[in-house]
KEVO-166743 format. One line per field, with one value per atom (N, C-alpha, C, O): x, y, z. Coordinates in nm, 2 decimals. Each point is the difference from the previous one (the first is absolute). Last residue first. Layout:
% residues N
X	c(X | ...)
Y	c(Y | ...)
Z	c(Z | ...)
This chain:
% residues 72
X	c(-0.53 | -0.16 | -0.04 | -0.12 | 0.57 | -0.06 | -0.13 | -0.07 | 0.44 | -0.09 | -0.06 | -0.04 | 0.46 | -0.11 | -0.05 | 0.10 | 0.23 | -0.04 | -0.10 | -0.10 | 0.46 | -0.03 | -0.13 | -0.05 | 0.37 | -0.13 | -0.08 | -0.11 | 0.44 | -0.01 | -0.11 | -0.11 | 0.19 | 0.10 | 0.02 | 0.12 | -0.47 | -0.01 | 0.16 | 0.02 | -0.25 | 0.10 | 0.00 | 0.02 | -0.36 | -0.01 | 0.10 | -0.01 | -0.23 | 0.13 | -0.03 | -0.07 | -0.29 | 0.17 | 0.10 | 0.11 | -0.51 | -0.02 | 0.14 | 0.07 | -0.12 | 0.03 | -0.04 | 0.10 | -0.05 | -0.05 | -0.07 | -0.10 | 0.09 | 0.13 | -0.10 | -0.12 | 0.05 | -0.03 | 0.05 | 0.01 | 0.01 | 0.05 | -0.06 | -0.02 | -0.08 | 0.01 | 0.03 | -0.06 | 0.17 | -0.03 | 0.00 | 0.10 | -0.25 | 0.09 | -0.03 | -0.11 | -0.16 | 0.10 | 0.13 | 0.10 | -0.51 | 0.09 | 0.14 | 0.11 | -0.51 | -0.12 | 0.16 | 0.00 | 0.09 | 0.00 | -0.06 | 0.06 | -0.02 | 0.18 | -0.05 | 0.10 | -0.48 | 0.03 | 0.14 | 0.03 | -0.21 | -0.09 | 0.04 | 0.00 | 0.19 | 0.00 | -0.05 | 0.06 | -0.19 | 0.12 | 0.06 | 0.03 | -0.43 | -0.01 | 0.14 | 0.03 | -0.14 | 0.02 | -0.03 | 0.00 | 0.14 | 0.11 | -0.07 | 0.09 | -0.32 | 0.03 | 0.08 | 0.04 | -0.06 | -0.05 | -0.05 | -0.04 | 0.46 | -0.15 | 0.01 | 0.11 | 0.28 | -0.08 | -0.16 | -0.08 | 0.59 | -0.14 | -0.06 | 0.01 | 0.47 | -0.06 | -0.16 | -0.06 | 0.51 | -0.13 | -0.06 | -0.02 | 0.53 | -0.08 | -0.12 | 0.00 | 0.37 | -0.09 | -0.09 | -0.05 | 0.38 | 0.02 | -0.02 | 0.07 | -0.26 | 0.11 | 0.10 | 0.11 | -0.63 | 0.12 | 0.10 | -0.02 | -0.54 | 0.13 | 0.12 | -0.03 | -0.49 | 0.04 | 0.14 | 0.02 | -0.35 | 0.02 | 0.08 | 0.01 | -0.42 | 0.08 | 0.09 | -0.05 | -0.20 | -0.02 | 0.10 | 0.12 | -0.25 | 0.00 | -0.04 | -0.11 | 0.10 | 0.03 | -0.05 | -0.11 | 0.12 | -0.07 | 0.09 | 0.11 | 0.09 | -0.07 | -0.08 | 0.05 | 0.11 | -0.08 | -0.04 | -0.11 | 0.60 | -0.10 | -0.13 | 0.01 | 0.35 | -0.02 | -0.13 | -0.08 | 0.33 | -0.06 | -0.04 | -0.01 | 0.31 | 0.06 | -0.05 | 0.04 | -0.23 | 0.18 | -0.01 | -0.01 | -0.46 | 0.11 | 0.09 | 0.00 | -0.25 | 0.03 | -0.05 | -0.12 | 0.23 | -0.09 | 0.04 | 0.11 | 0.06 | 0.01 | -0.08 | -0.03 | 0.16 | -0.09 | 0.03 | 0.03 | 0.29 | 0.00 | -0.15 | -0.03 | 0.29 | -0.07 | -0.03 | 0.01 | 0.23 | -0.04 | -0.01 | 0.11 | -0.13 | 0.12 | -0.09 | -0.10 | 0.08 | -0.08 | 0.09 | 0.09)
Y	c(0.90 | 0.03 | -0.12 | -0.04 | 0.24 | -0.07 | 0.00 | 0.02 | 0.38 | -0.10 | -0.04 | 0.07 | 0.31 | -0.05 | -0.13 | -0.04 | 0.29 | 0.13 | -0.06 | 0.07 | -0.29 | 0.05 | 0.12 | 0.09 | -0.34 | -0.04 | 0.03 | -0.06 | 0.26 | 0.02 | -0.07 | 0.06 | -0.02 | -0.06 | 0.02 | -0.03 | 0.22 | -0.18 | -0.04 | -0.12 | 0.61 | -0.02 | -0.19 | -0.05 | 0.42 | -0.15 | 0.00 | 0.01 | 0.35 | -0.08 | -0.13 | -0.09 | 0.41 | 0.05 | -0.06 | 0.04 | -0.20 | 0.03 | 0.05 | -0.06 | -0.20 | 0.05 | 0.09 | 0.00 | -0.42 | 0.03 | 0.14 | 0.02 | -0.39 | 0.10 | 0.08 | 0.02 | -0.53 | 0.16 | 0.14 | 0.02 | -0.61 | 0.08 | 0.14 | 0.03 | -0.56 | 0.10 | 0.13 | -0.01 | -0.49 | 0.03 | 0.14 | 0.04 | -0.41 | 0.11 | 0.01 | -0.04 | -0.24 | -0.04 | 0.05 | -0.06 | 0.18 | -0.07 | -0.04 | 0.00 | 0.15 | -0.10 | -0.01 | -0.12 | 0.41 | -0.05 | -0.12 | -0.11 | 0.52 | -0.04 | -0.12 | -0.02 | 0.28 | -0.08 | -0.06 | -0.09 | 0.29 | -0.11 | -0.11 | -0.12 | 0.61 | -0.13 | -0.12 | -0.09 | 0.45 | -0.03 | -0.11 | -0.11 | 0.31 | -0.11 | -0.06 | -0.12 | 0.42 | -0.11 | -0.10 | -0.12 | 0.57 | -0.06 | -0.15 | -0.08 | 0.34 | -0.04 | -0.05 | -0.10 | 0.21 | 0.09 | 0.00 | 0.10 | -0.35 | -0.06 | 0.12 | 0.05 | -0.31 | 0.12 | 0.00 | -0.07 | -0.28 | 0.04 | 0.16 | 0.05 | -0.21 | -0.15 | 0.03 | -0.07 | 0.32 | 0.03 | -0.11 | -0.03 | 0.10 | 0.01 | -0.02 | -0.02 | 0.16 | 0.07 | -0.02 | 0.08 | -0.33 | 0.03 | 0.09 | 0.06 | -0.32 | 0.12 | 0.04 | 0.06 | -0.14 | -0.08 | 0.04 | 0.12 | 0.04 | 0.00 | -0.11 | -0.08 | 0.30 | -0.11 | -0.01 | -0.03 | 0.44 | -0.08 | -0.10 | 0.01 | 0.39 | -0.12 | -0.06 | -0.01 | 0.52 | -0.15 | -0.08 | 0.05 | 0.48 | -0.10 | -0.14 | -0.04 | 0.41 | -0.09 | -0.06 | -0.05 | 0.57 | -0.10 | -0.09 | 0.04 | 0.30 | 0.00 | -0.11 | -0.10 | 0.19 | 0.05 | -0.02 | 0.00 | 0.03 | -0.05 | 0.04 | 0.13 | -0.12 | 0.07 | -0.09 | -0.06 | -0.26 | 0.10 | 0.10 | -0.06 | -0.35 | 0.18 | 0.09 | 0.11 | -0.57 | 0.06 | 0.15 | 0.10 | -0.24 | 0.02 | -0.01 | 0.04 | -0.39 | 0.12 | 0.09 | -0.01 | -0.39 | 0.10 | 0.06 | 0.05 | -0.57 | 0.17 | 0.07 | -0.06 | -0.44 | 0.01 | 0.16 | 0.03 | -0.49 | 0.19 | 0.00 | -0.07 | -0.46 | 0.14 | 0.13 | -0.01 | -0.49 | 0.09 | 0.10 | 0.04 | -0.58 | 0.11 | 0.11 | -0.04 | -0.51 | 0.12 | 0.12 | 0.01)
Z	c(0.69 | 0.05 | -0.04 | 0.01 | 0.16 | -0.05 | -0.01 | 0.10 | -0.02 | 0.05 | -0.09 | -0.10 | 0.09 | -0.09 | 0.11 | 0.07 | -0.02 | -0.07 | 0.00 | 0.00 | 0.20 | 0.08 | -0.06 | 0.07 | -0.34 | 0.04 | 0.11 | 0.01 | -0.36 | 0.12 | 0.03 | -0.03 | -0.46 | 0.13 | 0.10 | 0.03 | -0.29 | -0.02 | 0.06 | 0.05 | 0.05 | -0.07 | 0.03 | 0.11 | 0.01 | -0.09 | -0.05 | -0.12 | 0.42 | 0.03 | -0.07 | 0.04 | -0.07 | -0.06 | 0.05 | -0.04 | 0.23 | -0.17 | -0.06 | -0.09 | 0.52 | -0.03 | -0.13 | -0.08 | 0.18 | 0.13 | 0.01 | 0.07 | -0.53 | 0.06 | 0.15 | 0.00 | -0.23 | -0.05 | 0.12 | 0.12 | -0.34 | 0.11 | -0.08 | -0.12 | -0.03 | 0.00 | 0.12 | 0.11 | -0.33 | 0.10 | -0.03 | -0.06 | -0.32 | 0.08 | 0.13 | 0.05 | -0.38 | 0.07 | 0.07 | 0.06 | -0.34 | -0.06 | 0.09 | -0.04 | 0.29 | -0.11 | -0.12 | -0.05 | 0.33 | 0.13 | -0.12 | 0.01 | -0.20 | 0.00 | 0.13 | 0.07 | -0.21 | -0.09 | 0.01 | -0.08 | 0.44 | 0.00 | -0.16 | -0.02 | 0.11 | 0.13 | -0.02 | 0.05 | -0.32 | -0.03 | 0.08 | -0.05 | 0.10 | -0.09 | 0.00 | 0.00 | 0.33 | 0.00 | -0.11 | 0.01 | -0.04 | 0.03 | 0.09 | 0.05 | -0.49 | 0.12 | 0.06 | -0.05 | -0.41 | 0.03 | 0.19 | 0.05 | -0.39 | 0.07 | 0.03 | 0.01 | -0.32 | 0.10 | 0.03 | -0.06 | -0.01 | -0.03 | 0.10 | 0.11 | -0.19 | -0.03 | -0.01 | -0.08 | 0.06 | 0.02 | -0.06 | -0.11 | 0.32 | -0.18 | 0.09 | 0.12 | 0.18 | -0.08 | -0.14 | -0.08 | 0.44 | -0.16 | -0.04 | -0.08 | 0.41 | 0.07 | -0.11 | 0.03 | -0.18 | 0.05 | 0.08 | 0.01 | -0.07 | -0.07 | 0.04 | 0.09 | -0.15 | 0.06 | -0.04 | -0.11 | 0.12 | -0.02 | 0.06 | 0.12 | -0.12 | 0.08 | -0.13 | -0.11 | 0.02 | 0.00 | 0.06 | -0.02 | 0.07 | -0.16 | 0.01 | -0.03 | 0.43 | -0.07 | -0.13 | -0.03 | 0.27 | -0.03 | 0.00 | 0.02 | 0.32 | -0.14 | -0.08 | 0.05 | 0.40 | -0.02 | -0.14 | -0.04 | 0.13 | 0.09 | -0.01 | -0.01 | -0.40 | 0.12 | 0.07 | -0.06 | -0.23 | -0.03 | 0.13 | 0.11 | -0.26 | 0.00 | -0.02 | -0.05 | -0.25 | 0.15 | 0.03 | -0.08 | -0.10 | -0.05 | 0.11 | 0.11 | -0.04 | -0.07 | -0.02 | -0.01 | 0.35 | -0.01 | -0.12 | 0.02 | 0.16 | 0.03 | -0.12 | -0.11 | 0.30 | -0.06 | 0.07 | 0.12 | -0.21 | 0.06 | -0.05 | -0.09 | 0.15 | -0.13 | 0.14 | 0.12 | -0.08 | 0.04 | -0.07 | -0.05 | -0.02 | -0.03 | 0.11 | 0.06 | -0.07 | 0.00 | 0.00 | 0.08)
């Protein structure tokens, strides 16, 4: 079971401001799927056999500090 990122877009957007859309990523950054919900998103990387983590944090998602991110 690998571990996938599920994060908010756009990156790096001011607080407060809309969301776009969830996606599902690698510690890679490739983008394995996007979803307009971050529990679709969850639910879809949990149904192809990922473990999914989502950041503690909104602006703290640097994928090599695991201290950034919890399993969901």
């Amino acid at each position: 079971m690998a571990s996938v990122f599920v994060e908010a877009r756009p990156k790096g957007r001011p607080e407060g401001t809309r969301i776009d859309d969830y996606v599902v990523e690698t510690a890679g950054d490739t983008v394995l799927g996007t979803f307009s919900t971050q529990k679709a998103a969850i639910d879809w990387a949990k149904a192809k056999g990922h473990t999914p983590h989502v950041a503690r944090v909104r602006h703290l998602n640097d994928k090599k500090r695991p201290d950034h991110w919890r399993a969901v």
